[in-house]
C-alpha positions as CSV (number, residue, x, y, z in Angstrom):
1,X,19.6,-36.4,159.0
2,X,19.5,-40.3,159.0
3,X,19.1,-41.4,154.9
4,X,21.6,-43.9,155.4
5,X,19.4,-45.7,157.9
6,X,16.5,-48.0,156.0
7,X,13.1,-48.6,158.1
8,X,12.9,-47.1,161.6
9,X,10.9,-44.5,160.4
10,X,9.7,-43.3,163.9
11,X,12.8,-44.0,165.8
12,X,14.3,-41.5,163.0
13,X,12.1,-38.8,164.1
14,X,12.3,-39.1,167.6
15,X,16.2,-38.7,167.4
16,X,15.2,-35.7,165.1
17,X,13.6,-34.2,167.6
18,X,16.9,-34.5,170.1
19,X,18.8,-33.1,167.7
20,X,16.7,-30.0,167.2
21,X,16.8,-29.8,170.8
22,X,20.2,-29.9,171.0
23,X,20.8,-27.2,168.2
24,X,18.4,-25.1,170.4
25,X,19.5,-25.5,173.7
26,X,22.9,-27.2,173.5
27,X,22.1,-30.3,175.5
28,X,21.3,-33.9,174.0
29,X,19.7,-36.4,176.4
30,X,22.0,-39.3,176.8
31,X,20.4,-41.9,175.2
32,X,20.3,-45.5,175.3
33,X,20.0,-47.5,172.0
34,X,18.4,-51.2,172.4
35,X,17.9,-53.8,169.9
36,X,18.7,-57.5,168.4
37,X,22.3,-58.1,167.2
38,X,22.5,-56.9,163.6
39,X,19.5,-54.5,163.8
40,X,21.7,-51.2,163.4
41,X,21.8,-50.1,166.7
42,X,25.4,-49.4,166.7
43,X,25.1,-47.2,163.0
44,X,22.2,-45.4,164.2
45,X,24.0,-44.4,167.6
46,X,27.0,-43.1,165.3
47,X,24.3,-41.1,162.6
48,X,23.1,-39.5,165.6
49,X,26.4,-38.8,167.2
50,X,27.1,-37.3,164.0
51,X,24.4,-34.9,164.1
52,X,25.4,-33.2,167.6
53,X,27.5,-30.0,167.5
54,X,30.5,-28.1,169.0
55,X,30.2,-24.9,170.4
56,X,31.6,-23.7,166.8
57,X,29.2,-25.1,164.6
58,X,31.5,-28.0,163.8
59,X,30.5,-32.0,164.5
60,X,31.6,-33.2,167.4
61,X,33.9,-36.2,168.0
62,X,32.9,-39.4,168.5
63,X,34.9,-41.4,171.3
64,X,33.5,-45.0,171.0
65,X,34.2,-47.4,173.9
66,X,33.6,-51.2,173.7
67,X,32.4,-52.1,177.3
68,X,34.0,-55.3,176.9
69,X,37.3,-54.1,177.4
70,X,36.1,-52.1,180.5
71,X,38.5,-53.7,183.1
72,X,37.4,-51.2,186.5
73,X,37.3,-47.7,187.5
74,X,40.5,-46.8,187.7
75,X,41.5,-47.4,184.6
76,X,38.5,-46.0,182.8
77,X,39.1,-42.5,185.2
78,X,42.5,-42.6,184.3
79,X,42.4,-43.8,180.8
80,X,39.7,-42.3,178.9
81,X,38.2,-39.5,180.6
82,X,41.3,-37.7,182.1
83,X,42.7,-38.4,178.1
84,X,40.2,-38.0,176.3
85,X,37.5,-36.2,177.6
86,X,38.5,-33.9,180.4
87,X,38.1,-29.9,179.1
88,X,37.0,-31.5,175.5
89,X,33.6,-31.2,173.6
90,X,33.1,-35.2,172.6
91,X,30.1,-37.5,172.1
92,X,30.7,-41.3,174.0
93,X,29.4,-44.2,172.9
94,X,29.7,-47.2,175.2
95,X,28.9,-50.3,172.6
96,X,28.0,-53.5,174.6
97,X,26.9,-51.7,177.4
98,X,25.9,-54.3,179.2
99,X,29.3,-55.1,180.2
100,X,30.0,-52.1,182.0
101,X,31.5,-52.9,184.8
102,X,29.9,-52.5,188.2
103,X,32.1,-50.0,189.7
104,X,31.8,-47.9,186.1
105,X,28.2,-48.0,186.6
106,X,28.6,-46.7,190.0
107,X,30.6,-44.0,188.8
108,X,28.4,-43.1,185.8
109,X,25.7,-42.5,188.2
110,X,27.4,-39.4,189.5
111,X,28.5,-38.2,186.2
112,X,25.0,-38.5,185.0
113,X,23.0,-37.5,187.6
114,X,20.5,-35.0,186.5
115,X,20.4,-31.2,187.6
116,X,18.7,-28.1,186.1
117,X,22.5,-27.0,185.5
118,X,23.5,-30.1,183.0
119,X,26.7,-30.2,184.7
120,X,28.5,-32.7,187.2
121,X,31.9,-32.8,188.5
122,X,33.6,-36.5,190.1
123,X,35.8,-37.1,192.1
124,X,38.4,-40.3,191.7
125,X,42.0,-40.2,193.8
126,X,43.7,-37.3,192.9
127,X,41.3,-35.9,189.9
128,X,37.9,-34.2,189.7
129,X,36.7,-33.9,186.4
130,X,34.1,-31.2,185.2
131,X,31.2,-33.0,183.0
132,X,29.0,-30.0,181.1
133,X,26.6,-31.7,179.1
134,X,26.5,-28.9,177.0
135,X,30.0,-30.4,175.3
136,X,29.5,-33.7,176.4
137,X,27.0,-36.6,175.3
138,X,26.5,-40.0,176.6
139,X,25.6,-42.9,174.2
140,X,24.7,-46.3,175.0
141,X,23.7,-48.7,172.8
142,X,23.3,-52.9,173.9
143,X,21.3,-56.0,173.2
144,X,20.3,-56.9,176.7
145,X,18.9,-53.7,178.5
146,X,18.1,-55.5,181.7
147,X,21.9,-56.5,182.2
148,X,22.4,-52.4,182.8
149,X,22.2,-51.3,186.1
150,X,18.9,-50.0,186.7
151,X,19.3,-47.0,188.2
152,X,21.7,-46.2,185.2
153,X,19.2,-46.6,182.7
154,X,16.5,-44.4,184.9
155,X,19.3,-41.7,183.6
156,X,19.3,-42.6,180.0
157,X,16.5,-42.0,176.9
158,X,15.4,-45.6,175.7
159,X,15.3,-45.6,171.9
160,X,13.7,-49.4,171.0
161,X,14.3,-49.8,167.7
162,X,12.0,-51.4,165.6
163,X,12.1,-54.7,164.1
164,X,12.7,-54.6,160.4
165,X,10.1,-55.5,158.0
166,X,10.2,-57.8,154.8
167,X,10.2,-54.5,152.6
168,X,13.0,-53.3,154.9
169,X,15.0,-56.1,154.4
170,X,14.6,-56.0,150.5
171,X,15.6,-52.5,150.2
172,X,18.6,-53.1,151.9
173,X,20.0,-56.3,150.2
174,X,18.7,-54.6,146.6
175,X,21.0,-51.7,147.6
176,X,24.1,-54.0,148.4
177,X,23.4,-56.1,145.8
178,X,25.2,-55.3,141.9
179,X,22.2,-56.5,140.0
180,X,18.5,-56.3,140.2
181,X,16.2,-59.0,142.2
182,X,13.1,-59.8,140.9
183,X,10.2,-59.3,143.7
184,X,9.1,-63.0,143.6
185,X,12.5,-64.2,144.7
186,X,13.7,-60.9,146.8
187,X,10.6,-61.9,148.8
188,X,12.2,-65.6,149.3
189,X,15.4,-64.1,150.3
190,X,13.5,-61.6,153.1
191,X,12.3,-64.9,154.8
192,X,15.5,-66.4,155.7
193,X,16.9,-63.0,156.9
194,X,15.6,-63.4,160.5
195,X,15.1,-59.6,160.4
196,X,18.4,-59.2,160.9
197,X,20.1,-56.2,159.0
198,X,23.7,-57.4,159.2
199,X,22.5,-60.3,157.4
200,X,20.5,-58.6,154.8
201,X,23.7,-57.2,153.9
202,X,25.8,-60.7,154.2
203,X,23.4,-62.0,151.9
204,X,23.9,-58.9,149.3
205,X,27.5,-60.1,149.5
206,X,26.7,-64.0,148.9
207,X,24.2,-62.9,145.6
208,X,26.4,-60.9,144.4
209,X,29.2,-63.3,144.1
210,X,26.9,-66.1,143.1
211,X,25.9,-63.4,140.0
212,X,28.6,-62.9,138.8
213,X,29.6,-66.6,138.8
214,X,26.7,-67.3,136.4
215,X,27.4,-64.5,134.3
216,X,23.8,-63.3,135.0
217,X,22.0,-60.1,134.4
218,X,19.5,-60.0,137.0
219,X,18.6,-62.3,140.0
220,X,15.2,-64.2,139.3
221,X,13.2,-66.6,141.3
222,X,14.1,-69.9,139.2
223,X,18.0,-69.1,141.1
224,X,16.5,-69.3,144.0
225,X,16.7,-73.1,145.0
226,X,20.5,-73.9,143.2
227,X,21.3,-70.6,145.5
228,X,20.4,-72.2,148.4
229,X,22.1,-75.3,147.5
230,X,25.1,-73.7,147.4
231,X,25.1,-71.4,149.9
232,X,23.2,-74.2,152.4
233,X,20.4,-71.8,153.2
234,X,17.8,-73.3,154.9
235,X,13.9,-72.0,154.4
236,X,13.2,-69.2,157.1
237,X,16.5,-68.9,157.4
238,X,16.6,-71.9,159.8
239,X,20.6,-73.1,161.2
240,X,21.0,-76.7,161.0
241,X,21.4,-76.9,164.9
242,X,17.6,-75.4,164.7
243,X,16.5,-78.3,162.5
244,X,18.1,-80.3,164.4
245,X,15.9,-79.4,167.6
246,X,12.9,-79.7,165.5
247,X,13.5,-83.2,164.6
248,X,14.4,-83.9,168.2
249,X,11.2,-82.9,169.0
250,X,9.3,-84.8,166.5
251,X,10.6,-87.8,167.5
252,X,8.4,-87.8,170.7
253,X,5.4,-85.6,172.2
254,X,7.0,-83.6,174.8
255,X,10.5,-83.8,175.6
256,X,12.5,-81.8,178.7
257,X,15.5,-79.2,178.1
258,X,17.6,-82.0,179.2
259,X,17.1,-84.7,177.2
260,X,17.1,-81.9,174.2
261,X,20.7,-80.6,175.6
262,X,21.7,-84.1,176.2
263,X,20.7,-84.9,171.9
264,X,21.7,-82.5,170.6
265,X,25.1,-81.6,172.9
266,X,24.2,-77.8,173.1
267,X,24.6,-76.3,176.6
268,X,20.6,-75.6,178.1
269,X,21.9,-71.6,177.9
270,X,22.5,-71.7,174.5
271,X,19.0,-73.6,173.4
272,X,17.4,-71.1,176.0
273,X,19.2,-68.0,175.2
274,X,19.8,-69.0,170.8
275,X,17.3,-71.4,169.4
276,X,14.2,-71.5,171.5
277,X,13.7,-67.9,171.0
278,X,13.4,-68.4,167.2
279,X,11.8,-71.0,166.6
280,X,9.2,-70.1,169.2
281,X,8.7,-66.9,167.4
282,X,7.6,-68.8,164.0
283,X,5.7,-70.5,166.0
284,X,7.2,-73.9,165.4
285,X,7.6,-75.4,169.1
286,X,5.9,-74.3,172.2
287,X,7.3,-74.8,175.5
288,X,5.8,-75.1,178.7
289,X,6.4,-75.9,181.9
290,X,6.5,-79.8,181.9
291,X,8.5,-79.7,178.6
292,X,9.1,-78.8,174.7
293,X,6.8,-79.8,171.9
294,X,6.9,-79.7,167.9
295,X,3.7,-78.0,167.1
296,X,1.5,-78.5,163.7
297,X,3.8,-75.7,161.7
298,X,7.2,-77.4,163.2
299,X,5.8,-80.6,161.4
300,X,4.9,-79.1,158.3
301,X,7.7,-77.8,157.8
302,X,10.3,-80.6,158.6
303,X,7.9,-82.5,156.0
304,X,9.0,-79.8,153.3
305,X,12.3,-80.4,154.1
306,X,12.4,-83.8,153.2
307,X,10.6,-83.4,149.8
């Protein structure tokens, strides 16, 4: 059911399992897909949609919202489910779901509420609209989970998906790619990917042009460095705004958000919310309480970056 998805190997077989269910018994659980931007969450949410069936056999439709233009209510009553999904058999998926406005998440609630029957109706100014969740599905899929209402997501199945490994990574650049990558530098190219498959495939796109460039045959470690001169990719797939917060930090033992806000003119949100997060997760700055620090991998490797 989900070749086209690389990796999440038991993520794949627990949305098997819904779909078997839902050939059974007719009903999918509404389910809510969370994970990093550019982890797939959005393709596997459609692969599944894709799966579910009509009353006749056939696949249903897929109605995909982005939250973001989610203005109130009214307009999402009157707009898309008195259009679109009123007396239809349709899948929805609400991308960005953390956006969902307040009031739609207020009215989702009573759609969604749960009942040996699998069916709802609401009620909004003049229309009541009939939900049976034998014809209708519910997809959610976000990056920031808490942002959802909680009692919303108490109606939803959490599918996590899994990080993607270095093999993952290489299997989908190699696949994306129009000539063959040696291991030793595929495994260089896996590093700098941030696990991130939208970027595995970016980078596909990248060697692939710089192949053909060079009139080359193949992709081979020795390429490596002149393709990261050109393309300025930086070793674990660092941004330069990163490096610069590690050389910030290096330039004195602990240092406060502020003073790293005010040096390197990024808001405290974004060094919070962007760059801490990454570099804390290679491990190369701690932060505590009383301020940031380089640690002993943070120096090592701004010292291979000046070699």
């Amino acid at each position: 059911m989900f070749d086209n998805i690389i990796g999440q190997e038991k993520i794949k077989k627990r949305l098997e399992f819904f779909v078997q269910g839902q050939e059974s018994t007719g009903v999918s659980p509404h389910v809510l897909f969370v994970a990093p931007k550019g982890s797939g969450k959005t393709l596997i949410a459609e692969t599944y949609a894709s799966c579910l069936r009509d009353s006749d056999g056939k696949r249903r439709k897929l109605l995909t919202l982005n939250c973001a233009s989610l203005l109130k209510l009214k307009q999402f009553v009157n707009d898309f489910l008195v259009s679109h999904v009123q007396d239809k058999e349709v899948t929805i998926l609400f991308d960005e779901a953390s956006e969902i406005p307040k009031d739609v998440s207020m009215g989702l609630l009573t759609i969604l509420n749960p009942n040996r029957e699998n069916k709802t109706s609401f009620s909004y100014g003049d229309f009541t609209i009939d939900f049976d969740f034998r014809k209708v599905t519910f997809l959610f899929a976000t990056t920031e989970a808490h942002r959802i209402f909680h009692a919303l997501t108490d109606r939803l199945e959490r599918v996590d998906l899994e990080e993607y490994s270095l093999q993952d990574l290489s299997t989908i650049v190699q696949k994306n790619t129009i000539a063959a990558i040696d291991s030793e530098a595929m495994l260089e190219i896996a590093k700098v990917l941030r696990g991130n498959a939208r970027q595995a495939i970016r980078m596909a796109g990248h060697l692939s042009s710089y192949i053909s460039a060079t009139n080359k045959d193949a992709f081979n470690i020795d390429d490596w460095p002149d393709f990261c001169v050109k393309t300025a990719t930086n070793s674990l797939g660092l941004s330069h705004q990163e490096i610069k917060v590690l050389k910030c930090l290096a330039e004195r033992s602990e240092t406060t958000l502020t003073t790293l806000s005010a040096k390197t003119s990024m808001t405290r949100q974004t060094l919070q919310r962007d760059t801490e997060s990454y570099l804390q997760k290679l491990n190369l700055m701690d932060v505590s309480p009383t301020g940031r620090r380089l640690t002993h991998l943070g120096r090592a490797y701004l010292t291979a970056l000046s070699k």
